[in-house]
GURO-643124 format. One record per residue (C-alpha): residue number from 1; residue in three letters; z, x, y. Coordinates in steps of 0.05 Angstrom, whole numbers. Example, Ala and Ser with C-alpha at 12.3 -4.5 7.8 and 13.67 -1.06 7.14 Angstrom:
<torbas>
1/ALA/156/246/-90
2/SER/143/273/-21
</torbas>
This chain:
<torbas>
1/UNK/531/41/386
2/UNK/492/106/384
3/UNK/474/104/311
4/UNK/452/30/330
5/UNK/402/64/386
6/UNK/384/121/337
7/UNK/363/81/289
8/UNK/324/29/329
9/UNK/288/98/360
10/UNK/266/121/290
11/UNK/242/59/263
12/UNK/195/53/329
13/UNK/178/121/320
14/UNK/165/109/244
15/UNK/133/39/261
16/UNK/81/78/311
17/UNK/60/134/255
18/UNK/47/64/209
19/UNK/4/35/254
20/UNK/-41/92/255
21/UNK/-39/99/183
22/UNK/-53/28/180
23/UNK/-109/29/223
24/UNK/-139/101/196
25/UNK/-184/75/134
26/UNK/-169/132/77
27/UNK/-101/162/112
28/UNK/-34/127/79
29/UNK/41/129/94
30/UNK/47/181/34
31/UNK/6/230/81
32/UNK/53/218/125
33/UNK/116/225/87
34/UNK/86/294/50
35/UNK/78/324/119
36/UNK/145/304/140
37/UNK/182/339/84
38/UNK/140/400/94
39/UNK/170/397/170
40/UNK/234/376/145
41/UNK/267/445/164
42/UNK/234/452/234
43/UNK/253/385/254
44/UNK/325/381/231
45/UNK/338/439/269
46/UNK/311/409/334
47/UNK/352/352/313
48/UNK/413/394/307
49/UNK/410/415/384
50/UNK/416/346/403
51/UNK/483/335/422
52/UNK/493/263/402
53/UNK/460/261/334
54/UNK/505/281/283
55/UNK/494/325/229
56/UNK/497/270/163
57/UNK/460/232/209
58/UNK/394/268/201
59/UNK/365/257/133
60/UNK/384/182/139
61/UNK/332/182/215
62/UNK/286/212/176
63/UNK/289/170/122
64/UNK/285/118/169
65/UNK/205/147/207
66/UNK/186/144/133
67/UNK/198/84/105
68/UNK/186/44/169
69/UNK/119/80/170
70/UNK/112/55/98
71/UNK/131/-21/116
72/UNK/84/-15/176
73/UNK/25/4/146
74/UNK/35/-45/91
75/UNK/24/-92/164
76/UNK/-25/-65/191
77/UNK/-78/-41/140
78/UNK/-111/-108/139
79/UNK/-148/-96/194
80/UNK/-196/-44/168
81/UNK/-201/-82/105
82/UNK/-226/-143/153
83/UNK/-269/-111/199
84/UNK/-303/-53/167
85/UNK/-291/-72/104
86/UNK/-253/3/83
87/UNK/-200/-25/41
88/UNK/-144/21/3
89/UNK/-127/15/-64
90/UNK/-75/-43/-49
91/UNK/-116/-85/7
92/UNK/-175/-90/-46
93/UNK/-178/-154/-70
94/UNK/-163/-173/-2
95/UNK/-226/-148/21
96/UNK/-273/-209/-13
97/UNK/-231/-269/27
98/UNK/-212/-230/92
99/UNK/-280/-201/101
100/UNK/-321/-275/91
101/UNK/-272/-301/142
102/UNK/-301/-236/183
103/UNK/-370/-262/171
104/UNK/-352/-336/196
105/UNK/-326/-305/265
106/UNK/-256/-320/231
107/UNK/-232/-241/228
108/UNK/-178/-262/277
109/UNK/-155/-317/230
110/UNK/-146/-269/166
111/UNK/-109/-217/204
112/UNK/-53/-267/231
113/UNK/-56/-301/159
114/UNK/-44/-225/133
115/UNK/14/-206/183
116/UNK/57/-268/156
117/UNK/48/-269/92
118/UNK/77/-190/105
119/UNK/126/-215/149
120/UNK/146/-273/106
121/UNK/157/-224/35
122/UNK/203/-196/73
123/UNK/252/-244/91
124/UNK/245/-270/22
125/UNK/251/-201/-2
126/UNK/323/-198/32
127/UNK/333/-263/-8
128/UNK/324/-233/-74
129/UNK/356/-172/-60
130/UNK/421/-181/-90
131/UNK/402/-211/-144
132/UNK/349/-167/-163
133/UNK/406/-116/-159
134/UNK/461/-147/-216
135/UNK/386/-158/-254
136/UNK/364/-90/-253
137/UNK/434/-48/-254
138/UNK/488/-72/-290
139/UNK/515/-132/-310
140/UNK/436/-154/-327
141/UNK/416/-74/-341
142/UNK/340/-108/-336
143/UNK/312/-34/-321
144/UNK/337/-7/-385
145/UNK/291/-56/-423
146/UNK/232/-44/-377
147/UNK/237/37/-381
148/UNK/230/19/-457
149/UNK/173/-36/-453
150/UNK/138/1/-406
151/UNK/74/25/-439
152/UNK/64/-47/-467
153/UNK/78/-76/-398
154/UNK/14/-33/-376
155/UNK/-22/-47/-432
156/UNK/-12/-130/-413
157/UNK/-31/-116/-343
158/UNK/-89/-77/-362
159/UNK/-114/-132/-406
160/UNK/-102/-183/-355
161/UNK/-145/-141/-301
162/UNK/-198/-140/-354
163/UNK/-203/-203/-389
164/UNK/-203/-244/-321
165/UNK/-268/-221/-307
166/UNK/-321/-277/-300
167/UNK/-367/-270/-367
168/UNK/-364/-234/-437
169/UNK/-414/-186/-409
170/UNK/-374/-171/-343
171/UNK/-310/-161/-392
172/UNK/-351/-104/-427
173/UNK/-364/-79/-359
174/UNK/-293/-72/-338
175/UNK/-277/-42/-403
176/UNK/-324/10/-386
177/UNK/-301/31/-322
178/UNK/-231/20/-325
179/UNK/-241/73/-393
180/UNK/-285/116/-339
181/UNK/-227/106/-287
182/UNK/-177/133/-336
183/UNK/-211/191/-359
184/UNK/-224/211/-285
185/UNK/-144/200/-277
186/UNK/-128/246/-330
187/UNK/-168/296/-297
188/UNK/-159/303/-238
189/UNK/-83/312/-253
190/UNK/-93/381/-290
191/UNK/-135/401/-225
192/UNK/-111/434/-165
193/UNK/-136/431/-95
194/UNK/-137/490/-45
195/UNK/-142/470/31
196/UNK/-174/528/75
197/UNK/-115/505/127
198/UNK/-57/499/73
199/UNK/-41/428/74
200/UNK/-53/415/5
201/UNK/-31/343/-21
202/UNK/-50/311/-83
203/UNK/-118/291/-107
204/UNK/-105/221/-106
205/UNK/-117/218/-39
206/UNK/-194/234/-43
207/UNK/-195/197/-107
208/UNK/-170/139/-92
209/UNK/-203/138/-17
210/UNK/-264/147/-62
211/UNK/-253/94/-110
212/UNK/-234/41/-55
213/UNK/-256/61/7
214/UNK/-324/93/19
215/UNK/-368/51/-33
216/UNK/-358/-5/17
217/UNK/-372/28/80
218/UNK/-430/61/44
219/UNK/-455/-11/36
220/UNK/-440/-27/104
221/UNK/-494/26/139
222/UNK/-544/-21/147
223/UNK/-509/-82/163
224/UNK/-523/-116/244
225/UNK/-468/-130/290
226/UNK/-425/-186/269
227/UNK/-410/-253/300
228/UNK/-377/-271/358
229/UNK/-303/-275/331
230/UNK/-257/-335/341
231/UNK/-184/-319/374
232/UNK/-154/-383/332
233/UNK/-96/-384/282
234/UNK/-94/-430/227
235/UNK/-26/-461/200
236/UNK/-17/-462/126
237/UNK/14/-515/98
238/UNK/95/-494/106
239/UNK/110/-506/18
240/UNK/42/-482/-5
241/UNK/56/-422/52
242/UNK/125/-403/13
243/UNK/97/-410/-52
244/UNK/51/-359/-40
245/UNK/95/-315/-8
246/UNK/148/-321/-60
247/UNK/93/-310/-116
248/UNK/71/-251/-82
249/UNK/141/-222/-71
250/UNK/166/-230/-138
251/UNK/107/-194/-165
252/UNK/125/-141/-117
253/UNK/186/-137/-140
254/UNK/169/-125/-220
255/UNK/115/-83/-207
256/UNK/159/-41/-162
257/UNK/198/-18/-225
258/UNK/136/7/-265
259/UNK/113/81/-253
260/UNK/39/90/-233
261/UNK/29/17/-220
262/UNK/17/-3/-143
263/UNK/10/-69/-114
264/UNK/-66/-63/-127
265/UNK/-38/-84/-204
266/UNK/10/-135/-177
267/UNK/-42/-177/-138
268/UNK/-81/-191/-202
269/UNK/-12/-211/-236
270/UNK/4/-254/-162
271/UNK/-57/-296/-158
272/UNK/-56/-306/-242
273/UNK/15/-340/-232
274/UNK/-14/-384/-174
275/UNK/-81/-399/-190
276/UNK/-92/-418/-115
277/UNK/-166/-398/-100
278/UNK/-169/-425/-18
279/UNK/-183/-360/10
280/UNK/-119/-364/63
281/UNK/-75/-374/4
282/UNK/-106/-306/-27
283/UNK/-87/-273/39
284/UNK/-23/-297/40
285/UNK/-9/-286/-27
286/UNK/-36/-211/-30
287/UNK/-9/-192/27
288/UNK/61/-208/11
289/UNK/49/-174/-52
290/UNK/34/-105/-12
291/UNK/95/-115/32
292/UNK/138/-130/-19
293/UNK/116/-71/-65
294/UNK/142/-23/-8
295/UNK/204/-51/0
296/UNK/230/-64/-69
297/UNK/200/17/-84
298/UNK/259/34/-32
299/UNK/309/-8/-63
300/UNK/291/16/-134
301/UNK/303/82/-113
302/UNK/374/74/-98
303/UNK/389/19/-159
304/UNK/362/66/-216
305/UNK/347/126/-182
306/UNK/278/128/-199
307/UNK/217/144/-131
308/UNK/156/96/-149
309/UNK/111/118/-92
310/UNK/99/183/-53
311/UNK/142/160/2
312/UNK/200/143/-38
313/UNK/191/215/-75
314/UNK/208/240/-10
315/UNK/256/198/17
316/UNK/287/226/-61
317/UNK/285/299/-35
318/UNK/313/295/42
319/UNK/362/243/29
320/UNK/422/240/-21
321/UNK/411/185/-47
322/UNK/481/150/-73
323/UNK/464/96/-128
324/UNK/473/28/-112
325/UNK/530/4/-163
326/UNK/565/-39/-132
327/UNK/555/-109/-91
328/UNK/556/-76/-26
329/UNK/494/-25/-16
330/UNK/511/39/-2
331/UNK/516/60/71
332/UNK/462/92/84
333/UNK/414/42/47
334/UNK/446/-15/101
335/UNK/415/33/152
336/UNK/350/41/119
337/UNK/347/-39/116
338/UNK/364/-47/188
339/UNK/303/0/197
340/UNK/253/-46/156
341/UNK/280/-109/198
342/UNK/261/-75/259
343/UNK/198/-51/242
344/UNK/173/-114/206
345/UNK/194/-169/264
346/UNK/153/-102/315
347/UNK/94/-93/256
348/UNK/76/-168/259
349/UNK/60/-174/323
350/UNK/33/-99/324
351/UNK/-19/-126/276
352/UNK/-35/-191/312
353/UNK/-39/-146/380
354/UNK/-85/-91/347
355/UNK/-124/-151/313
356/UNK/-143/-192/372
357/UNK/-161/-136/420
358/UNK/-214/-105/353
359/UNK/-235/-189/339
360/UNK/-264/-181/421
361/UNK/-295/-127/415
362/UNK/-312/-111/346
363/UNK/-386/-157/350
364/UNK/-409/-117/412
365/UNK/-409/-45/380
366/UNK/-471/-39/319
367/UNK/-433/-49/252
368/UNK/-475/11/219
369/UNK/-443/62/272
370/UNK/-368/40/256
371/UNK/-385/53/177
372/UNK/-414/122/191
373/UNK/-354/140/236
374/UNK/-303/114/181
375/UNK/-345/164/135
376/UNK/-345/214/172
377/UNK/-267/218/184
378/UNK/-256/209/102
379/UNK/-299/269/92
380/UNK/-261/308/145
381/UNK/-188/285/115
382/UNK/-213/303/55
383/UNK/-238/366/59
384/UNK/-176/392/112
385/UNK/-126/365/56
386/UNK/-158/386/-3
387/UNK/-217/429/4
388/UNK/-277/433/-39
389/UNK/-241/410/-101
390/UNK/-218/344/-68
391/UNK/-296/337/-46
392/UNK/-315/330/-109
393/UNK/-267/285/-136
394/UNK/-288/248/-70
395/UNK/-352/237/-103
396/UNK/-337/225/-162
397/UNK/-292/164/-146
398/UNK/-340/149/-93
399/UNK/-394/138/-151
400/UNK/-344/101/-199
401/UNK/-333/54/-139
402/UNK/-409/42/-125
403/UNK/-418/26/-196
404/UNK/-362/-33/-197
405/UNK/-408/-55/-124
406/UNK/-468/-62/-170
407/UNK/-436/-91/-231
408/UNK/-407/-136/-198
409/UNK/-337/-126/-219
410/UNK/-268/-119/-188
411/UNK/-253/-51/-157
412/UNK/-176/-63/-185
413/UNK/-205/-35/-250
414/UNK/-199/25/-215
415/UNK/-134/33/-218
416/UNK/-141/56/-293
417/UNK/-139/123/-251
418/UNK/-67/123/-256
419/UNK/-52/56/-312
420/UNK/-87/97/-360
421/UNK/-61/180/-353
422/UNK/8/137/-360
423/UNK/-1/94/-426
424/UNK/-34/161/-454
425/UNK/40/198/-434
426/UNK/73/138/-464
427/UNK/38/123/-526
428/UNK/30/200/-550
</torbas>
C-alpha cells in the first residue's frame, strides 16, 4: 500500500514539473531530466532518511518524476503553441491548425481537441503494447531489421518531408534548408558550450528553441490583442476520432525505435497515412503522435535497451533497467506504467484547466508584450544553460527558422538538424 502512495506522490510531483515545462515555451522535460541526474546523489540521500521509502525503491520514484514529467508536457505544450504561437520542435505542425482556431476565438476548442487526442494515444498505446513487444523482441525480432534499415528509413522520411511540399519550386526550397539544417546539426555537435553558472546541457536546446520557437514569436511583436475566445468544446466524430488517434499512435510507435527522429518526423508520416486535412483531425492526429512518441521511447528502452530521447538516457543511467523478455514486463516497468496512467487521466484535465483560465484572459493582455516576454525568457535559458556559445547557435537556428517563415515552407525541415548528422554516421 505504501509503494501504491509513493508512487501516486511522484507521478504528481513529476506531473507538476511537466506542466511547467509544458507551459514554459523553449524549456522541455529533457531539461528537466538532465538536472535531475545531476541531483541524483543529493536527493537519494534525502530519500534514504525517510523511513518508509525503501532503498530499491528510489531509482524506480525517480524514474517515475521523469517520465511523468515527460508524458505531461507531451499534454500540456499545446497551449503555447495555441496562444503565442512558440511551438517546440514536436508541436510544430500543430501550430498552423491550433493557432487559426486561436484567431477564430476557438483557442479553447484546439486545446481540449489537443488534450484527447493525448489522452486517447494513450489508452490505445496500452492496447498495442504487448504486441508491439513479441514485434520488436523476440519471436518477431522487428528491431533487429530496423537497426539495419535504419539509414534508409531516414532517408524515406526525409524524402517524404521534402517532396510533400506544395510546388516544384517549394521542393527546391526544402531541399535547401533541410541541407542548411543538417550542416548546422553536424556542427553544433563537435561544439561545446560553457555556462558561467555550470549547468551546461546540450546545444540542442538553443538550437532547436531557435529553429522552432523564436522565429514565430519574432513574427508575433506586432500583432493586436486577439479575439474574444469561445469556452466551447467540439465533439469529433467517435470513428473518425479513433482513426486519428490510432494513426497517430502507431506512428509514434515506429518512430519511437529510430535514433534522432522525434515526433516532429512522425507527424509528417501520421497525417500522410490519413490524408485528413479538417483542422481538428490534424490536432487530434498530431497530438497523439507526440504522446505516443513519449511513451513508446520508455517502453523501447526496456524491450531493446536502447534511450531514444534525453529523458529516457536518463531514466538509462539512474535506473537498472532489466530487459523486457518475457510476456510479463518487468517489475519495475509495471510501476513506471502505473505512473503514466496517473499522470495522463491528471495531465488532461491539467491542460483543459490551464487552457480555459489563459482562453479568458489571453485577449485582454497586448499580444506584442506576451511575444517579447516569451523572448526574453529563451534568451535568459539560453544563455544560463549554455553561455555565449549556445547564443550563437540561438541565432543561427533562429535565422534558419525565419527563412522557412518567408519561404513559406514547413519548419519540420528543420529537423535535418539531427535526420541528417545521423544518415552521415550511417552511410560513412
Amino acid at each position: 500500500m505504501m509503494d501504491i502512495a509513493l508512487i501516486i506522490s511522484f507521478a504528481l510531483i513529476g506531473t507538476a514539473l511537466g506542466c511547467i515545462t509544458g507551459l514554459v515555451p523553449g524549456f522541455h522535460a529533457n531539461n528537466v531530466a538532465i538536472i535531475l541526474l545531476s541531483l541524483y546523489g543529493s536527493i537519494s540521500a534525502f530519500l534514504l532518511s525517510i523511513s518508509f521509502i525503501k532503498g530499491e525503491m528510489i531509482s524506480i520514484l525517480m524514474g517515475i518524476i521523469i517520465i511523468s514529467t515527460s508524458i505531461a508536457h507531451t499534454f500540456v505544450n499545446i497551449i503555447p503553441s495555441t496562444f503565442i504561437g512558440a511551438p517546440e520542435e514536436d508541436t510544430a505542425l500543430l501550430l498552423l491548425p491550433a493557432h487559426s482556431l486561436l484567431l477564430e476565438g476557438r483557442g479553447y476548442e484546439a486545446i481540449s481537441l489537443s488534450a484527447a487526442g493525448s489522452y486517447g494515444a494513450v489508452m490505445m498505446a496500452f492496447i498495442l503494447l504487448i504486441p508491439f513487444r513479441f514485434l520488436i523482441g523476440p519471436p518477431g525480432d522487428f528491431y533487429w531489421l530496423v537497426d539495419r534499415i535504419v539509414p534508409w528509413i531516414l532517408l524515406a522520411v526525409s524524402a517524404v518531408l521534402i517532396l510533400t511540399e506544395r510546388s516544384k519550386m517549394h521542393v527546391l526550397y526544402a531541399v535547401a534548408v533541410f541541407l542548411l539544417s543538417g550542416i548546422f546539426g553536424m556542427e553544433i555537435m563537435g561544439m561545446d558550450s560553457s555556462s558561467p553558472f555550470g549547468m551546461n546541457i546540450s546545444l540542442l536546446f538553443p538550437a532547436l528553441a531557435g529553429l522552432f520557437g523564436m522565429p514565430t514569436l519574432l513574427h508575433s511583436l506586432n500583432v493586436p490583442s486577439l479575439p474574444e475566445q469561445g469556452l466551447g468544446e467540439k465533439e469529433v466524430d467517435f470513428v473518425e476520432g479513433w482513426k486519428d488517434v490510432a494513426t497517430g499512435t502507431i506512428a509514434g510507435a515506429l518512430v519511437s525505435l529510430l535514433p534522432g527522429v522525434t515526433s516532429a518526423v512522425a507527424t509528417i508520416m501520421a497525417m500522410v497515412a490519413r490524408r485528413k486535412k479538417d483542422r481538428e483531425n490534424v490536432i487530434v492526429t498530431l497530438s497523439a503522435v507526440n504522446t505516443a512518441t513519449s511513451f513508446f521511447v520508455l517502453a523501447v528502452l526496456f524491450m531493446v535497451e536502447k534511450a531514444r530521447s534525453g529523458s529516457a538516457i536518463v531514466l538509462d543511467e539512474i535506473m537498472d533497467v532489466e530487459r523486457w523478455s518475457n510476456a510479463v514486463p518487468p517489475y519495475s516497468l509495471c510501476y513506471l506504467l502505473m505512473a503514466v496512467v496517473i499522470t495522463s487521466l491528471v495531465s488532461y484535465y491539467a491542460t483543459k484547466f490551464f487552457g480555459k483560465i489563459i482562453a479568458v484572459h489571453i485577449s485582454h493582455i497586448p499580444y506584442g508584450m506576451i511575444a517579447k516576454a516569451s523572448v526574453t525568457f529563451i534568451f535568459v535559458m539560453v544563455t544560463l544553460f549554455t553561455g555565449v556559445t549556445g547564443v550563437i547557435v540561438l541565432a543561427t537556428g533562429t535565422l534558419i527558422g525565419l527563412l522557412c517563415l518567408e519561404l513559406g515552407i514547413r519548419r519540420s525541415l528543420c529537423m535535418g538538424v539531427l535526420i541528417l548528422p545521423i544518415m552521415v554516421t550511417y552511410f560513412l
